[in-house]
C-alpha positions in Angstrom: 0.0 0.0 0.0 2.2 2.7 -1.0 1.7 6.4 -0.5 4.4 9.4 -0.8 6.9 9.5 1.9 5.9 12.5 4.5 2.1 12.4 3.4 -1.2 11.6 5.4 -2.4 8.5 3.3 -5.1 8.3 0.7 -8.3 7.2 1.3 -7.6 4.0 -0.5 -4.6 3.1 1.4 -6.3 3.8 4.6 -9.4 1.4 4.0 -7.5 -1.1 2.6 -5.5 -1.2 6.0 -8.7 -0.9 7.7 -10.0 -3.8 6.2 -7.2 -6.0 7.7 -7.2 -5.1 10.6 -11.2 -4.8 11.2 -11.2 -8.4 10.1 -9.1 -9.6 12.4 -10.9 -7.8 15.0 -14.2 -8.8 13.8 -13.3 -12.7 14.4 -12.1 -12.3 17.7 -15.1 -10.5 18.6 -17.4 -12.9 17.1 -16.0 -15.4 18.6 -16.5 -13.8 22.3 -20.0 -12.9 21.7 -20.5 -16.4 21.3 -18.8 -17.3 24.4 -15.8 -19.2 23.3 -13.3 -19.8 26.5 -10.1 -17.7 26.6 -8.2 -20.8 25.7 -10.3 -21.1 22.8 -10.3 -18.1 20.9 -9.0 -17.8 17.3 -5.3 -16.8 16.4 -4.5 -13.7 15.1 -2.0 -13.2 13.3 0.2 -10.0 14.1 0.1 -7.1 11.4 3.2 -5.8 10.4 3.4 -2.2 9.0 6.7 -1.1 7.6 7.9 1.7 5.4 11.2 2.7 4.6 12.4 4.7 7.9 9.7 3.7 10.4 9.0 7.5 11.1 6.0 8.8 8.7 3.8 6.5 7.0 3.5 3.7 9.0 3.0 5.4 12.3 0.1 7.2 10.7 -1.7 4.1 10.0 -0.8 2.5 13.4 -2.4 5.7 14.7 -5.4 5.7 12.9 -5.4 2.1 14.3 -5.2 3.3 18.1 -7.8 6.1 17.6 -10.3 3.8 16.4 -9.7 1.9 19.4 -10.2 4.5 21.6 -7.3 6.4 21.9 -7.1 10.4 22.0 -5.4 11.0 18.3 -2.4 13.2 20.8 -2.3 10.3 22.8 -2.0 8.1 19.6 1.3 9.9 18.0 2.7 10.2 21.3 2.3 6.7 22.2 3.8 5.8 19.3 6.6 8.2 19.3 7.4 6.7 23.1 8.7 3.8 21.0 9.7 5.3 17.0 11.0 8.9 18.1 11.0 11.6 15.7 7.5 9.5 14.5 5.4 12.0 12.6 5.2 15.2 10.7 3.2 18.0 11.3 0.5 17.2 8.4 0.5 13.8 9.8 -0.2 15.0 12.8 -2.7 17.3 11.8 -4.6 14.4 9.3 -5.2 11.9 12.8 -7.0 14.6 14.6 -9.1 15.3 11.4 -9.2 11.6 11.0 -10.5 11.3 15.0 -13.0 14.4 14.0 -14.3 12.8 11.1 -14.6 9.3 12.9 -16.9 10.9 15.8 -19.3 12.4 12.7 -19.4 8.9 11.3 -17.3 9.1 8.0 -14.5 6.6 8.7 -12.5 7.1 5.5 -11.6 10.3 4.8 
């Protein structure tokens, strides 16, 4: 899923990343629902998110990941940034607290 080096990603990028990761989510939650024990539960398999110096593009679509978890979008960068430092340019910044915005209104994909 390639996208410019120091830009927000496109929409497509974003819900194509969404897609993997929501699908994983979406079997462990099913499987909950329906009560199956801890020891049970379906593997996930880890996602790994790469780009070439670890400090833009992926950590934007890690954070995307952690705000629709439930994390603050500031809380987000700097979480992330606690383990990649110098994660993040301003307009990166900038598109995951649109991106939380737009998420509380409903539109998911900018």
């Amino acid at each position: 899923m390639p996208f410019p080096d120091g830009d927000p990603p496109p929409r497509n990028v974003l819900a194509d990343f969404r897609s993997i990761y929501e699908g994983q989510l979406h079997s462990l939650e099913k499987a909950k629902n329906a009560g199956t024990p801890a020891d049970q539960m379906p593997s996930v398999e880890p996602i790994a998110v790469h780009c070439v110096a670890g400090l833009g593009r992926a950590p934007v679509l890690v954070a995307t990941a952690l705000v629709d978890q439930g994390f603050d979008p500031l809380e987000a960068v700097e979480f992330i940034r606690t383990r990649r430092r110098g994660a993040f340019n301003s307009r990166q910044i900038e598109f995951v607290e649109q991106y939380a915005k737009n998420r509380k209104r409903g539109c998911l994909v900018m």
